[in-house]
Each structure stands twice: as structure tokens, then as C-alpha cells.
The first five atom37 places (N, CA, C, CB, O) and aatype in JSON, in Angstrom:
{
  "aatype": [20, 20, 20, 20, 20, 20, 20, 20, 20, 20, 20, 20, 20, 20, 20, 20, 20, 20, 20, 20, 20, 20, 20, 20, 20, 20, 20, 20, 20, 20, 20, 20, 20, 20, 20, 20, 20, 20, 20, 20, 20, 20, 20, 20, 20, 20, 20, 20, 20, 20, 20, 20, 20, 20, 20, 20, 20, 20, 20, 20, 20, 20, 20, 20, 20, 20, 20, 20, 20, 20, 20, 20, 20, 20, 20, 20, 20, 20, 20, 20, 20, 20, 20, 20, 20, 20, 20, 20, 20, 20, 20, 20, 20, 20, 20, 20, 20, 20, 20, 20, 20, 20, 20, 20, 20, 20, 20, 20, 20, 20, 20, 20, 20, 20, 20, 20, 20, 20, 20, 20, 20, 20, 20, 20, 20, 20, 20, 20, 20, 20, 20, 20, 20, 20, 20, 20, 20],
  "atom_mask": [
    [1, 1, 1, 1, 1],
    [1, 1, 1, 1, 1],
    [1, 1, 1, 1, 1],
    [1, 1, 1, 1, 1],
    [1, 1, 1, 1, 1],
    [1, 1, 1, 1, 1],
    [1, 1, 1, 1, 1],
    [1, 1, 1, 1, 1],
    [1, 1, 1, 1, 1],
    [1, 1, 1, 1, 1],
    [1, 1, 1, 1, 1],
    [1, 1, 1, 1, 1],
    [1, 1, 1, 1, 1],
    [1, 1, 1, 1, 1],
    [1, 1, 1, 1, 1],
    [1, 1, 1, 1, 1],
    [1, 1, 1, 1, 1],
    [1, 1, 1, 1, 1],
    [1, 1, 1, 1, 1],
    [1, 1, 1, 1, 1],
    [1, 1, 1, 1, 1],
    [1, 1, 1, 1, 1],
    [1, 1, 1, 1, 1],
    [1, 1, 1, 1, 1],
    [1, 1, 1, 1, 1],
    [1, 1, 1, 1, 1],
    [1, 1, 1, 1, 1],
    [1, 1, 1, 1, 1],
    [1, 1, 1, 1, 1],
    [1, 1, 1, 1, 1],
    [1, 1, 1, 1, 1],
    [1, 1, 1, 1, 1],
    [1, 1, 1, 1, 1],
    [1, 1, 1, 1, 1],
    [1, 1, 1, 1, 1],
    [1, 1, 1, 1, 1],
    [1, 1, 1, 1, 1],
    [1, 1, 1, 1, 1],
    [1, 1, 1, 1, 1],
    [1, 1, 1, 1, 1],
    [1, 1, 1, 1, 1],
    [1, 1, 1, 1, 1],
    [1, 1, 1, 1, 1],
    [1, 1, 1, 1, 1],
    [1, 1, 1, 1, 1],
    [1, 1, 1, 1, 1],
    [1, 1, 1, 1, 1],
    [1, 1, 1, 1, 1],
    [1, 1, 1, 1, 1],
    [1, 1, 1, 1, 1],
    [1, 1, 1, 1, 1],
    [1, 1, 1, 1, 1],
    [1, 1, 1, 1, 1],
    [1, 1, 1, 1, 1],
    [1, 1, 1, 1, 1],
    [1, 1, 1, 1, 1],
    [1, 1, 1, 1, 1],
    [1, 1, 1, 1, 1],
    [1, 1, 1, 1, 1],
    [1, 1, 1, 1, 1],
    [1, 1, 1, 1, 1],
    [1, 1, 1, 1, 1],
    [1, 1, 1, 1, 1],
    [1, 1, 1, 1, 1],
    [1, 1, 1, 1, 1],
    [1, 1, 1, 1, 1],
    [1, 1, 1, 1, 1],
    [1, 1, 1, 1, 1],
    [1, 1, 1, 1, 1],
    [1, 1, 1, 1, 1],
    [1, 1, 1, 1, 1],
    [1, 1, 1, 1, 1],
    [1, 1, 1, 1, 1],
    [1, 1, 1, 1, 1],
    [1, 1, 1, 1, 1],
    [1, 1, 1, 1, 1],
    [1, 1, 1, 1, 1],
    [1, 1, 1, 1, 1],
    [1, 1, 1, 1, 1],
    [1, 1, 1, 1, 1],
    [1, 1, 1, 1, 1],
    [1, 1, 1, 1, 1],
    [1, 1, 1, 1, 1],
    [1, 1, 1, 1, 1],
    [1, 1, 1, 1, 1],
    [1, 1, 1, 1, 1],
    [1, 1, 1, 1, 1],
    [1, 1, 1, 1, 1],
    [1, 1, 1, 1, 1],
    [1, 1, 1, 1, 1],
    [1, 1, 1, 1, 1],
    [1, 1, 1, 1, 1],
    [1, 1, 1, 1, 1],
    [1, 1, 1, 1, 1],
    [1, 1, 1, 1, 1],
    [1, 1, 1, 1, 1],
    [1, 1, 1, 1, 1],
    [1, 1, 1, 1, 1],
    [1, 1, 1, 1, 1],
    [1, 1, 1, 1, 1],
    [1, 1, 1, 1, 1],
    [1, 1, 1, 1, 1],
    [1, 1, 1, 1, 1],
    [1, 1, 1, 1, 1],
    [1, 1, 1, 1, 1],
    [1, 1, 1, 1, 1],
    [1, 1, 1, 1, 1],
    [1, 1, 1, 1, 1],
    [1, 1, 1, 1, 1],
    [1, 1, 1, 1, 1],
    [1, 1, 1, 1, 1],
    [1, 1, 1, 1, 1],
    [1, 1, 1, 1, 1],
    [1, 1, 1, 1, 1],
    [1, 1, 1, 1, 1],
    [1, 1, 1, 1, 1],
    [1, 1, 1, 1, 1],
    [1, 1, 1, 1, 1],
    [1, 1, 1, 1, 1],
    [1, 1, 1, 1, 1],
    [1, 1, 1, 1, 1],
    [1, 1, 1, 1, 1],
    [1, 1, 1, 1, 1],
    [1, 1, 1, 1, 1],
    [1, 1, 1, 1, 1],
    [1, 1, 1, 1, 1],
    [1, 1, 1, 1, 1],
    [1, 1, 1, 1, 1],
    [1, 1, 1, 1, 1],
    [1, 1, 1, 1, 1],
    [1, 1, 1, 1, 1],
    [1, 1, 1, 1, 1],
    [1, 1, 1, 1, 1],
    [1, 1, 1, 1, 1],
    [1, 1, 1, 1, 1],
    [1, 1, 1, 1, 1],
    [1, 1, 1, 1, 1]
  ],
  "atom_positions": [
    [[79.99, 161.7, 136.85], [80.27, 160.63, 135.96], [81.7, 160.79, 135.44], [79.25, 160.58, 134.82], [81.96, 161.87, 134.91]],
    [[82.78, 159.76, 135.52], [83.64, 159.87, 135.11], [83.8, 159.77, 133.83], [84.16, 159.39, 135.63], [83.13, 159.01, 133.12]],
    [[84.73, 160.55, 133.42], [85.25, 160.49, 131.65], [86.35, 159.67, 131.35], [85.79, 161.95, 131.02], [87.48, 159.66, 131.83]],
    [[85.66, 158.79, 130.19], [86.8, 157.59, 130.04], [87.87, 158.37, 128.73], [85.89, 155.71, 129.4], [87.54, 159.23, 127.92]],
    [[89.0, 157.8, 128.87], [90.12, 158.57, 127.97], [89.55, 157.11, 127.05], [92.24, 158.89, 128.65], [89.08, 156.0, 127.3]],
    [[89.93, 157.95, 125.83], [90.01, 156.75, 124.35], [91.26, 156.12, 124.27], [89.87, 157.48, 122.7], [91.27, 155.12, 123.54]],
    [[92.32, 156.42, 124.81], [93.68, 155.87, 124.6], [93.14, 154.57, 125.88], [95.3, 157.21, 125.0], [93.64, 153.47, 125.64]],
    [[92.35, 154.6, 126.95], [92.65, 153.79, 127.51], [91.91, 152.26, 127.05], [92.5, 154.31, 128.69], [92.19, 151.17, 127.54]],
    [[91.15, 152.45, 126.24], [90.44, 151.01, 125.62], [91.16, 150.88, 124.53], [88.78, 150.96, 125.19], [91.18, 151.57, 123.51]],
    [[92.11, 149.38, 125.0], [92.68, 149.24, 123.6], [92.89, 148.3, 122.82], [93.6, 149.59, 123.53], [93.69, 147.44, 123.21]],
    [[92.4, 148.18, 121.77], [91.36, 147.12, 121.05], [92.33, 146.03, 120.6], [90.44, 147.77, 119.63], [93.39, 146.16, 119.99]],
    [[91.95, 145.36, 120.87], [93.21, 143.45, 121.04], [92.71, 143.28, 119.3], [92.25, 141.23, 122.76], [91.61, 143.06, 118.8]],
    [[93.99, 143.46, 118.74], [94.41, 143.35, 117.58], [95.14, 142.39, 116.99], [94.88, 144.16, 117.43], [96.32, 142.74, 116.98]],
    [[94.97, 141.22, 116.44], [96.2, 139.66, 116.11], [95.9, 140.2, 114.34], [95.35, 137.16, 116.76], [94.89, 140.39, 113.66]],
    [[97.7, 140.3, 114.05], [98.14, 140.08, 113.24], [98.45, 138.68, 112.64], [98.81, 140.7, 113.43], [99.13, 137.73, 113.04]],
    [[97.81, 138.86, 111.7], [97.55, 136.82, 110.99], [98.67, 136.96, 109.81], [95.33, 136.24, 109.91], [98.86, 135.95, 109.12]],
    [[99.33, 137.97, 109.58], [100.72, 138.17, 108.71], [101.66, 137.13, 108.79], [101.53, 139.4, 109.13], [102.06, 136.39, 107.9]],
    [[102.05, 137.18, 110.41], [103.36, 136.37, 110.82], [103.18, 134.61, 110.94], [103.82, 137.0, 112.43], [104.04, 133.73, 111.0]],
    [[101.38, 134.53, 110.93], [101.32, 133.48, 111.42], [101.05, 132.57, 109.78], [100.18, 133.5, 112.71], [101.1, 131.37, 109.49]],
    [[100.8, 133.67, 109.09], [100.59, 132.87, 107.51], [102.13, 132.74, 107.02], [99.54, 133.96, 106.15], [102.56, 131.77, 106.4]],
    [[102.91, 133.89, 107.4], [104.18, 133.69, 106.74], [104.63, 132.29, 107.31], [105.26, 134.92, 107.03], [105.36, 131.69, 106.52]],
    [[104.42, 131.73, 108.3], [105.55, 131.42, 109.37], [104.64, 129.72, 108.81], [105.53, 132.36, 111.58], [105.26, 128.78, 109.32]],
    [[103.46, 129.23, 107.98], [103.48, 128.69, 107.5], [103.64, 128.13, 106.3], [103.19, 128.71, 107.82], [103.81, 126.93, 106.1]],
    [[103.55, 129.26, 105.25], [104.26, 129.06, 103.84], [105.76, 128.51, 103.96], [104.31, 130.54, 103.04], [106.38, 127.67, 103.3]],
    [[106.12, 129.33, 105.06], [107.73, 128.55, 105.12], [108.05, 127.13, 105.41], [108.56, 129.13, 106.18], [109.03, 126.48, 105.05]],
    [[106.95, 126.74, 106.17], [106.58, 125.65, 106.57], [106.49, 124.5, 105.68], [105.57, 125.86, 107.1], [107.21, 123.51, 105.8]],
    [[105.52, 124.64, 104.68], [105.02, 124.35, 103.46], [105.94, 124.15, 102.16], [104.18, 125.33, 103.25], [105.97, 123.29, 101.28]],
    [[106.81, 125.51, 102.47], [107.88, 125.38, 101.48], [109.09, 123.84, 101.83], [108.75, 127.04, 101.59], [109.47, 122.91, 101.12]],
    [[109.4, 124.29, 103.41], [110.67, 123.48, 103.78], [109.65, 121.83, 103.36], [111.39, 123.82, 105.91], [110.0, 121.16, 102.4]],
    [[108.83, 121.53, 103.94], [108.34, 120.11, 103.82], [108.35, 119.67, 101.92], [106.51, 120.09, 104.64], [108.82, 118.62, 101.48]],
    [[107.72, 120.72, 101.09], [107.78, 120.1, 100.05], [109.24, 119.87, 99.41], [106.94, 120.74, 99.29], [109.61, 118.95, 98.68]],
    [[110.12, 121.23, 100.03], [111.69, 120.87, 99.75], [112.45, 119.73, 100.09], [112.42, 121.73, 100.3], [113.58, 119.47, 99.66]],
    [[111.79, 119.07, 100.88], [112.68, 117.98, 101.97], [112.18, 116.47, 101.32], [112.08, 118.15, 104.04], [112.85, 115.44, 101.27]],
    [[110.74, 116.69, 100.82], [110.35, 115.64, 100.06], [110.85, 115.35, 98.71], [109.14, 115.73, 99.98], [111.11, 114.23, 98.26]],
    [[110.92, 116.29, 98.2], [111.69, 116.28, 96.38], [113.19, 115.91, 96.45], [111.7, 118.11, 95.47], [113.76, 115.28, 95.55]],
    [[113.86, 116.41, 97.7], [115.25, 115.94, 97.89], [115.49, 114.41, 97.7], [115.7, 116.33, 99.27], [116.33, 113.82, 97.02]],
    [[114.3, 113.85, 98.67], [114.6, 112.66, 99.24], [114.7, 111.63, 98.08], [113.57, 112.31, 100.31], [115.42, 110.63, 98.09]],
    [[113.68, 112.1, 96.86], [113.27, 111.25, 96.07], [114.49, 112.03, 95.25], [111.61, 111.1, 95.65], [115.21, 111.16, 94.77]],
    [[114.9, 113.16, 94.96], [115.95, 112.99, 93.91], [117.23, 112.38, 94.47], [116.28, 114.35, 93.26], [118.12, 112.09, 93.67]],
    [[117.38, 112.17, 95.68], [118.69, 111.41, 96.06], [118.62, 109.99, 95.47], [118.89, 111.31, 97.71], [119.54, 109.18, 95.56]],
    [[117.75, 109.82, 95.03], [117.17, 108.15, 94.97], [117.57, 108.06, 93.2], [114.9, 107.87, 95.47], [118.19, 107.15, 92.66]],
    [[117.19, 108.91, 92.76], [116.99, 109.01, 91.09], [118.19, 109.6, 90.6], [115.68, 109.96, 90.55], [118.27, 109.96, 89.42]],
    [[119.22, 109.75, 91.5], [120.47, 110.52, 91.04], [122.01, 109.32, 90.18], [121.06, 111.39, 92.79], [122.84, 108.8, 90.92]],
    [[122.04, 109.18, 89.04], [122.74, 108.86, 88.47], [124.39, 108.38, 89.01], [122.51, 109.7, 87.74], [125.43, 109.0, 88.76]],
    [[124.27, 107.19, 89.74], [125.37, 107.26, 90.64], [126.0, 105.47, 90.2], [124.74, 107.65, 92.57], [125.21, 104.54, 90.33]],
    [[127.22, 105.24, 89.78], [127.69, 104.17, 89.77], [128.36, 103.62, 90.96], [128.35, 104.18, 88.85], [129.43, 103.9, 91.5]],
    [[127.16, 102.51, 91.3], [127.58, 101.77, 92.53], [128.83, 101.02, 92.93], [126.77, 100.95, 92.67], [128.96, 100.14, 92.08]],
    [[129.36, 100.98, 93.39], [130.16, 99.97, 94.11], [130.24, 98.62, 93.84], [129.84, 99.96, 95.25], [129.01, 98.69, 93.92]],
    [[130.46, 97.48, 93.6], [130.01, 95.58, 93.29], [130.43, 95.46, 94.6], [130.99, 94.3, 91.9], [131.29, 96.12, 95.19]],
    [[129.78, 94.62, 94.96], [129.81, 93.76, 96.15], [129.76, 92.09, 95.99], [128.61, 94.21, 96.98], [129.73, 92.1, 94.76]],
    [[129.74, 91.3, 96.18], [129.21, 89.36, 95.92], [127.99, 89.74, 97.28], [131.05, 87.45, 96.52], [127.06, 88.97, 97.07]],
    [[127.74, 90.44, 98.29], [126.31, 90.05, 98.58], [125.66, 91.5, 98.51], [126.08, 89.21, 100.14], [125.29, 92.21, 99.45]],
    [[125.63, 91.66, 97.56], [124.63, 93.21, 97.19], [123.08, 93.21, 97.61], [124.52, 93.5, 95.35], [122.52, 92.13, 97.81]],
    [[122.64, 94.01, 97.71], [121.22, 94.16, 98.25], [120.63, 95.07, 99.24], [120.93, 93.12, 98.71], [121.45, 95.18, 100.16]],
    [[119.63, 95.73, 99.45], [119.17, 96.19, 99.84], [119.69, 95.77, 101.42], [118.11, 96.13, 99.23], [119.88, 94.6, 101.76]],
    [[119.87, 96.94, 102.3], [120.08, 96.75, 103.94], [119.17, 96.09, 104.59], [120.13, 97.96, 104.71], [119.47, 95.25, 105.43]],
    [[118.07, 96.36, 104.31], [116.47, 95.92, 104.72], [115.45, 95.49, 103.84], [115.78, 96.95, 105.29], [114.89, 96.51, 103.43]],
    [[114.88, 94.4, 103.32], [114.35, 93.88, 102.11], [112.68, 94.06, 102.48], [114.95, 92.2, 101.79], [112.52, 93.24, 103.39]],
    [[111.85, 94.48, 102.32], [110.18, 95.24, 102.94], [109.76, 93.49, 102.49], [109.02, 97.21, 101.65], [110.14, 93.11, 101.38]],
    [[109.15, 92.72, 103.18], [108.72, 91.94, 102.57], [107.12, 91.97, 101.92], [109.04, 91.07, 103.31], [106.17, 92.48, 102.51]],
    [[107.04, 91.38, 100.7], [106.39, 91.59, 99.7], [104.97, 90.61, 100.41], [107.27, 91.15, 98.21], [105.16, 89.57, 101.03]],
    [[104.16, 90.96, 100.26], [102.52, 89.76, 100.69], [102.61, 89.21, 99.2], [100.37, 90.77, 101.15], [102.42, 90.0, 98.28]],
    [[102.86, 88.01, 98.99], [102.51, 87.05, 97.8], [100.83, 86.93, 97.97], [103.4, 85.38, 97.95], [100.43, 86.55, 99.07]],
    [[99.84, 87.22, 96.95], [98.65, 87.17, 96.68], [98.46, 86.01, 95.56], [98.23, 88.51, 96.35], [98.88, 86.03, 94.4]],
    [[97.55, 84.79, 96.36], [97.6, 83.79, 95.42], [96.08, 83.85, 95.38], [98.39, 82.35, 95.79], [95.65, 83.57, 96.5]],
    [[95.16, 84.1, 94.56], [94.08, 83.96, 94.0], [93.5, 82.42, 93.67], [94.26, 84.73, 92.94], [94.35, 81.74, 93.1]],
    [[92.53, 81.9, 93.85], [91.92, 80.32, 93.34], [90.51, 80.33, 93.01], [92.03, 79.11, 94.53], [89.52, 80.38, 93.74]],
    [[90.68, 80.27, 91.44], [89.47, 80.8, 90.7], [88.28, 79.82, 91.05], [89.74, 80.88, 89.03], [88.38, 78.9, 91.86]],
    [[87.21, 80.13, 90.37], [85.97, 79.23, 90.26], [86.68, 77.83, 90.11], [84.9, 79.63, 88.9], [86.72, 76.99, 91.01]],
    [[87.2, 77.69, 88.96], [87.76, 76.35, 88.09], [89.13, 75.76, 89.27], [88.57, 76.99, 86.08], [89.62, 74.64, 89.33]],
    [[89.39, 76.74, 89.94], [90.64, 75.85, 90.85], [92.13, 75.98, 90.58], [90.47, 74.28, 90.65], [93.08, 75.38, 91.09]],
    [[92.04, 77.42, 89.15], [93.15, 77.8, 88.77], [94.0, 78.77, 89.9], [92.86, 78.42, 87.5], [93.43, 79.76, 90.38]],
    [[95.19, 78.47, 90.23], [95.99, 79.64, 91.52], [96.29, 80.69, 90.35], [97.88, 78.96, 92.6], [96.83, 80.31, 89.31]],
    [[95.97, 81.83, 90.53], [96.65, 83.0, 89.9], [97.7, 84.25, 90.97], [95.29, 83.79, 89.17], [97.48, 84.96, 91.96]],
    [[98.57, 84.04, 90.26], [99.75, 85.33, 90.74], [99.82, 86.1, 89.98], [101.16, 85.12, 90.95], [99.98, 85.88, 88.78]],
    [[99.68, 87.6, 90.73], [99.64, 88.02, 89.48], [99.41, 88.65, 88.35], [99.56, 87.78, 89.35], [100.03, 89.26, 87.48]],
    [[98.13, 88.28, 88.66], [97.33, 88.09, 87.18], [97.66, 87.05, 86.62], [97.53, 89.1, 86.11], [96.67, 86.71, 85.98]],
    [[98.24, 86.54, 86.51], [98.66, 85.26, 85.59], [98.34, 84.18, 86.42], [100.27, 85.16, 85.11], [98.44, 84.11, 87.64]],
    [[97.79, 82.97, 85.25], [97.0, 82.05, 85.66], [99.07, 81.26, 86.09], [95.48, 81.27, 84.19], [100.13, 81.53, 85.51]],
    [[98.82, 80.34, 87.25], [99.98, 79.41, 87.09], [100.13, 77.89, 87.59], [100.98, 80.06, 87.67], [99.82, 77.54, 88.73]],
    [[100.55, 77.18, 86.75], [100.25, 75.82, 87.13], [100.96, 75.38, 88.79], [100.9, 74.83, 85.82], [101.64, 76.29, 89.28]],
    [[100.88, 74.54, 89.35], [101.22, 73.92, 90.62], [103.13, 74.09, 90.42], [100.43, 72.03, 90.73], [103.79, 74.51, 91.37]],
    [[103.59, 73.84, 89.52], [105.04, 73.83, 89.71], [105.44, 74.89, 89.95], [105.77, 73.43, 88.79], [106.23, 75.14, 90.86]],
    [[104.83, 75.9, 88.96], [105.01, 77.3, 89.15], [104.92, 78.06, 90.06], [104.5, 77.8, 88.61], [105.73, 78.95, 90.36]],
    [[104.02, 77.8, 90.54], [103.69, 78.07, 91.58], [104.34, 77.81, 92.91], [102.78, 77.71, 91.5], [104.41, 78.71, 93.75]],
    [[104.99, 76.2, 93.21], [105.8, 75.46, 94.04], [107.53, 76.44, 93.74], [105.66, 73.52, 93.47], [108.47, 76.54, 94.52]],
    [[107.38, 77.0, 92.38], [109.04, 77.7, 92.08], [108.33, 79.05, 92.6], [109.94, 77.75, 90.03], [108.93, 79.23, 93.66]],
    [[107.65, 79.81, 92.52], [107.31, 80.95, 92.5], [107.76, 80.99, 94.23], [105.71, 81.24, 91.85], [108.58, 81.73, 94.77]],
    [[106.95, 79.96, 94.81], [107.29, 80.06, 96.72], [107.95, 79.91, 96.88], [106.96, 79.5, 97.78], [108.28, 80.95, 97.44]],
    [[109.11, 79.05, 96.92], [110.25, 78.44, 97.22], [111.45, 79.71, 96.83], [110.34, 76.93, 96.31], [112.29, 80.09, 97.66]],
    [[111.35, 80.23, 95.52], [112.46, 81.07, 95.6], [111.92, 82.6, 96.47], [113.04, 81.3, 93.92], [112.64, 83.6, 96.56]],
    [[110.63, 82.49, 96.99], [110.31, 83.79, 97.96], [110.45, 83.81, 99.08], [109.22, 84.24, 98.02], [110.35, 84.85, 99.74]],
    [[110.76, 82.47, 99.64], [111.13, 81.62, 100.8], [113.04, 81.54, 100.91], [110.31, 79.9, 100.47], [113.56, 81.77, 102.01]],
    [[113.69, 81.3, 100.03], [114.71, 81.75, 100.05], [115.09, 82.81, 100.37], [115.02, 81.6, 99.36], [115.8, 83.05, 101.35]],
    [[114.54, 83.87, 99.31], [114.9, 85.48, 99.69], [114.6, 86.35, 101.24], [113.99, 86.31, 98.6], [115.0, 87.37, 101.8]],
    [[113.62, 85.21, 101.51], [112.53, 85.85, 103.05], [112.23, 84.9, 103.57], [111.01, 86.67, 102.93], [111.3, 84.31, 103.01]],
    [[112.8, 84.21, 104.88], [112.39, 83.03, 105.8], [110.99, 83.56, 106.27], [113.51, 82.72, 107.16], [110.23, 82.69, 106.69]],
    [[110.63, 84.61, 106.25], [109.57, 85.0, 106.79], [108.41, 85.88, 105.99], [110.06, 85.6, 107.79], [107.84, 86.96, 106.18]],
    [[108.38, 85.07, 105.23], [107.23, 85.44, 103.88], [106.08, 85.41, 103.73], [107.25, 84.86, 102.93], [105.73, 84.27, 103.42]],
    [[105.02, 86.31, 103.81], [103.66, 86.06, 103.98], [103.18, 85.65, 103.02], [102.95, 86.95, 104.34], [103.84, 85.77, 101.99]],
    [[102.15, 85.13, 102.97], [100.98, 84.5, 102.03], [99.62, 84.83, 102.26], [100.94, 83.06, 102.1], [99.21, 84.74, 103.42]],
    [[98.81, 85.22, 101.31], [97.09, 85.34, 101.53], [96.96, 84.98, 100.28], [96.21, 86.87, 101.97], [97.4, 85.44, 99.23]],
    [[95.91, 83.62, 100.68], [95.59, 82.92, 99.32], [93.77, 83.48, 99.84], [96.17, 80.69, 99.12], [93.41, 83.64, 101.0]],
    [[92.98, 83.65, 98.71], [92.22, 84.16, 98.2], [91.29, 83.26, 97.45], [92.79, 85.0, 97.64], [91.42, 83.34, 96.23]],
    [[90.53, 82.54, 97.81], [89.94, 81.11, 96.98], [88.46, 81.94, 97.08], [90.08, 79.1, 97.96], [87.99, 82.49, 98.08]],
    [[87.98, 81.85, 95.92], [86.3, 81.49, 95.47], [85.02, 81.34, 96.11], [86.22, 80.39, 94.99], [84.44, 80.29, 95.86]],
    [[84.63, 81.9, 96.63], [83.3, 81.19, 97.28], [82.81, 80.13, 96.78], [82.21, 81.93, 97.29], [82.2, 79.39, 97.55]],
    [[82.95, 79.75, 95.33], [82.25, 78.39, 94.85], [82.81, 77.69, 94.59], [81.55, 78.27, 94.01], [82.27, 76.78, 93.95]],
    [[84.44, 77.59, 94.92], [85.51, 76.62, 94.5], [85.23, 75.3, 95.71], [87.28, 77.47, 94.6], [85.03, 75.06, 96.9]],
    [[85.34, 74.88, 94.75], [85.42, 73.39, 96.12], [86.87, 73.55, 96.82], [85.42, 71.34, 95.25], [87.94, 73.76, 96.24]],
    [[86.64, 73.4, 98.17], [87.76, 73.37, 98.87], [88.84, 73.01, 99.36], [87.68, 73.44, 99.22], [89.43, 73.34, 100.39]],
    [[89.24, 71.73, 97.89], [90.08, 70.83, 97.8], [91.08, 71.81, 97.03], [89.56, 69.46, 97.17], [92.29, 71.58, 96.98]],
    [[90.52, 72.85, 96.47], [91.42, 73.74, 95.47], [92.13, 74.58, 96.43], [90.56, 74.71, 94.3], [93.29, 74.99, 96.34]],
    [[91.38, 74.76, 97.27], [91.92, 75.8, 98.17], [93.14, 75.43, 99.23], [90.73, 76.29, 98.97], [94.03, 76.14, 99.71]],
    [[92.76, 73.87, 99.42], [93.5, 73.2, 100.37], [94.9, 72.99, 99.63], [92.75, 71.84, 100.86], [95.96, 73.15, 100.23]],
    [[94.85, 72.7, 98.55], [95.92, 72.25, 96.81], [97.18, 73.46, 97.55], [94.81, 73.07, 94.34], [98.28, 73.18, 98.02]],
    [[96.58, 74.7, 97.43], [97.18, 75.6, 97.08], [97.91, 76.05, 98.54], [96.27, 76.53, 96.33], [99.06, 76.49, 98.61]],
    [[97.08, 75.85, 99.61], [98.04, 75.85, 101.09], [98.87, 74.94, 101.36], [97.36, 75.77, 102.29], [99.78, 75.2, 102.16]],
    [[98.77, 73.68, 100.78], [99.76, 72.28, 100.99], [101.56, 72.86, 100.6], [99.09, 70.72, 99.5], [102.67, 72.73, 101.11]],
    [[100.86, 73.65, 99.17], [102.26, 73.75, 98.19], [102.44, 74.99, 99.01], [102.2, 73.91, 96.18], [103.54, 74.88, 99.53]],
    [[101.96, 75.95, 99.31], [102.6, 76.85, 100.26], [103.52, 76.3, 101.71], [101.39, 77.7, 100.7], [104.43, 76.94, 102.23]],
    [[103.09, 75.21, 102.08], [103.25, 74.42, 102.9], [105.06, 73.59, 102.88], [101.96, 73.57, 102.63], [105.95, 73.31, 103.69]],
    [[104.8, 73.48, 101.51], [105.94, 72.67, 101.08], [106.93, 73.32, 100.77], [105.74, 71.9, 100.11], [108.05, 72.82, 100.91]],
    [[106.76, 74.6, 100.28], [107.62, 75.78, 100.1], [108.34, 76.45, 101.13], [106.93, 76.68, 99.6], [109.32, 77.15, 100.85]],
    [[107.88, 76.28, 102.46], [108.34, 76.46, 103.53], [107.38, 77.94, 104.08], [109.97, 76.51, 103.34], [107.99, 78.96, 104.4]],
    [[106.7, 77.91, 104.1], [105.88, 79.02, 104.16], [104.88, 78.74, 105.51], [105.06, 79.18, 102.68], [103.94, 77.94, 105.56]],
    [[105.33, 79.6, 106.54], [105.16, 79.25, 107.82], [103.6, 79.59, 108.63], [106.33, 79.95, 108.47], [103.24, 79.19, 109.73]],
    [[102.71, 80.63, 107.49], [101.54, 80.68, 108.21], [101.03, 81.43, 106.88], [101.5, 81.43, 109.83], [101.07, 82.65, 106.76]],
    [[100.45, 80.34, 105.66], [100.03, 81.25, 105.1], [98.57, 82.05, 105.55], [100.08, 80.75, 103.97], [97.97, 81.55, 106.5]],
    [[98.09, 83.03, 105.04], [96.38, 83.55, 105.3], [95.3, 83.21, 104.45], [96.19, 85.04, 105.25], [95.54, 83.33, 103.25]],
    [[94.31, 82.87, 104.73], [93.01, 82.66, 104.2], [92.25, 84.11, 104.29], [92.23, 81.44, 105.04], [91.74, 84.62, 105.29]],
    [[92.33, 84.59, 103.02], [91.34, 86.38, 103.05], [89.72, 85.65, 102.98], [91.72, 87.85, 100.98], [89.22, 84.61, 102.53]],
    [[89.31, 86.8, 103.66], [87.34, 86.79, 104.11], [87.04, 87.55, 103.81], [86.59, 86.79, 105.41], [87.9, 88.42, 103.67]],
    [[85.74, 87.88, 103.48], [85.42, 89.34, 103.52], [84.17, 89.09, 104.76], [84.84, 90.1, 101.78], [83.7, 87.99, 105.06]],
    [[83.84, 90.28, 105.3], [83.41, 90.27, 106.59], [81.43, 90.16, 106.07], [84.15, 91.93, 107.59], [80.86, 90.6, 105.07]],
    [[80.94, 89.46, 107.16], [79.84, 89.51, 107.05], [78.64, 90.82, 107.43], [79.76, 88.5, 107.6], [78.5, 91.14, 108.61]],
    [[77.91, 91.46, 106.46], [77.52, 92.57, 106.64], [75.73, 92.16, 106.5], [78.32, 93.66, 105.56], [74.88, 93.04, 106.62]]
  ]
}
């Protein structure tokens, strides 16, 4: 019977040291890179004037028009009459040829309220507003 040497079995050993360090650093650089980004933003800096100032890229905003039981449009939160409403689009339509809309009407509103409120989207220049659903379950 042969005699096995002890040096020759040799027991597979992983050091989890390098692999924890090698993510704290990890951890560190990402939260460093995030706090930068936002203090570059918050850093006390007097701009430049321009006559067309503004943002390079403007995110466009989803206008949420709500149409209560009663047929009131709310933006908002705030209840707003038809003009207001006709100014509220029109100057969002200026800022953004390509401005979304999801109007949001009532299940029990009659659907003349609902229609009210896509016309004046309509007139505002507002090229496809949305009708929100909620899905049938």
C-alpha cells in the first residue's frame, strides 16, 4: 500500500479578503461619483446672461388634467376653469411642440366633460392627447 505524503493534498483555499476589499472600493467610488454630480449642480456659480437662456435639453413634462365627477378639469390639484386651462396648454405648447397630455376623466362624468377638455387640448395645439384606463381585472 502506498504512503500518501500530506504536503501532497492541498486544500483549495479562496481568500474572500481581496474580493470584499475590491468591493468596498467599489461602493466607495460609486457613492463618491454620485455626491459629486449633485454637488456640481448645487455649487454657487454666477451664470453667464444670454437673450435665449435655457436648458440644452428641456425633459418634457406629462401635463395631468384630471375631470371630476361634476366636470371640473383639475391641474394640479387645482380646480381650473376652461380659459385657464386653454392658457395653461397653449403656453406648454409654446415651450414644447411636442407636449404630452393624459386627461384622466371620472367613471361617472358624462362624457361631454371629457370630450370639453380634449377639444381645448385640441385647440391648444396639442397633437395626441391620452385618455388614462385602468385595466380590467
Amino acid at each position: 500500500m502506498p504512503i500518501r505524503n500530506a504536503e501532497e493534498k492541498a486544500d483549495l483555499h479562496v481568500d474572500f479578503v481581496p474580493m470584499v476589499d475590491v468591493l468596498f472600493n467599489l461602493l466607495i467610488f460609486f457613492l463618491l461619483a454620485t455626491s459629486m454630480a449633485q454637488a456640481e449642480r448645487e455649487m454657487s456659480i454666477a451664470l453667464p446672461r444670454a437673450v435665449s437662456s435655457g436648458p440644452i435639453t428641456t425633459a418634457a413634462r406629462e401635463i395631468i388634467i384630471n375631470v371630476d365627477q361634476e366636470g371640473r378639469a383639475i391641474v394640479a390639484g387645482k380646480v381650473v376653469s376652461d380659459e385657464e386651462l386653454g392658457a395653461i396648454l397653449r403656453a406648454a405648447v409654446q415651450a414644447n411642440a411636442g407636449q404630452k397630455v393624459n386627461v384622466r376623466g371620472d367613471r361617472t362624468t358624462a362624457y361631454a366633460n371629457v370630450v370639453r377638455v380634449l377639444d381645448l387640448c385640441k385647440q391648444a395645439g396639442i397633437q395626441q392627447p391620452y385618455i388614462e384606463t385602468t385595466p380590467l381585472r
